[in-house]
C-alpha positions in Angstrom: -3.0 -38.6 -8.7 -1.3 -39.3 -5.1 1.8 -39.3 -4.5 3.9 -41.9 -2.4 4.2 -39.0 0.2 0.4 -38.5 0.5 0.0 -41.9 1.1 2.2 -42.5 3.6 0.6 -39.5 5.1 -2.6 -40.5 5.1 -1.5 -43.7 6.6 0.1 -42.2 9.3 -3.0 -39.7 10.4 -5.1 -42.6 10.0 -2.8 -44.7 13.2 -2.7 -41.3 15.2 -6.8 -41.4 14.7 -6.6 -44.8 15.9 -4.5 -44.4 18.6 -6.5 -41.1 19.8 -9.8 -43.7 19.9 -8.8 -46.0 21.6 -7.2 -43.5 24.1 -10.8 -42.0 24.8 -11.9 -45.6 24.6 -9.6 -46.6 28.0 -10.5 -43.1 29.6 -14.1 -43.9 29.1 -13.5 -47.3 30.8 -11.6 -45.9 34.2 -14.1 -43.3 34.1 -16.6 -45.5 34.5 -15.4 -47.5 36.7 -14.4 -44.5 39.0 -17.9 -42.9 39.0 -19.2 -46.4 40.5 -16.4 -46.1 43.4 -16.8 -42.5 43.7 -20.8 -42.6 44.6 -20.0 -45.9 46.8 -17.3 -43.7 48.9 -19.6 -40.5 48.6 -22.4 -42.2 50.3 -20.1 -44.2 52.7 -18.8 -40.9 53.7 -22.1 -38.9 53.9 -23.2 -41.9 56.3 -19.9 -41.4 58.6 -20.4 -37.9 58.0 -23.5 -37.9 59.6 -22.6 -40.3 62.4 -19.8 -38.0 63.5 -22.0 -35.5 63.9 -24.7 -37.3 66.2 -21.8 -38.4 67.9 -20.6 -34.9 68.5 -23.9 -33.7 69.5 -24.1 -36.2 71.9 -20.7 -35.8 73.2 -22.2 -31.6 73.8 -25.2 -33.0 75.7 -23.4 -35.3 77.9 -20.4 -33.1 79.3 -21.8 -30.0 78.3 -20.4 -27.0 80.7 -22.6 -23.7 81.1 -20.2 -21.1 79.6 -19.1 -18.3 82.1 -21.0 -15.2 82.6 -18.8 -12.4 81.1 -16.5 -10.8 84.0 -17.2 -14.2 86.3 -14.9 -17.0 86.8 -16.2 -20.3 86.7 -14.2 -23.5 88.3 -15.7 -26.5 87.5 -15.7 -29.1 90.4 -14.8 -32.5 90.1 -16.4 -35.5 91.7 
């Protein structure tokens, strides 16, 4: 037979099963909604990422200097 004591106990790891569910429940909900914002920003940055970069190489290209010859100054004239 049960006591009062068991049932009250049973009652009470019952709500803290409860609570723990719907816990995971929320945590899979933000989760989910992260993922989706995390792949939109992954991909918006792999796109910047690689704009950055053709930028940069372009940027080389365009004022690229001839580096000195080792022992050799090398001025650089303007005009």
């Amino acid at each position: 037979m049960y006591t009062w004591v068991d049932v009250l106990v049973h009652q009470e790891r019952r709500r803290d099963l409860l609570r723990e569910a719907e816990q995971d429940r929320l945590m899979q909900r933000a989760l989910a909604g992260h993922s989706r914002r995390a792949r939109f920003y992954c991909q918006a940055l792999t796109w910047l990422g690689g704009r950055l970069a053709a930028w940069g190489w372009h940027l080389q290209e365009r004022y690229s200097v001839t580096a000195p010859v080792r022992g050799q100054v090398f001025h650089k004239q303007l005009g």
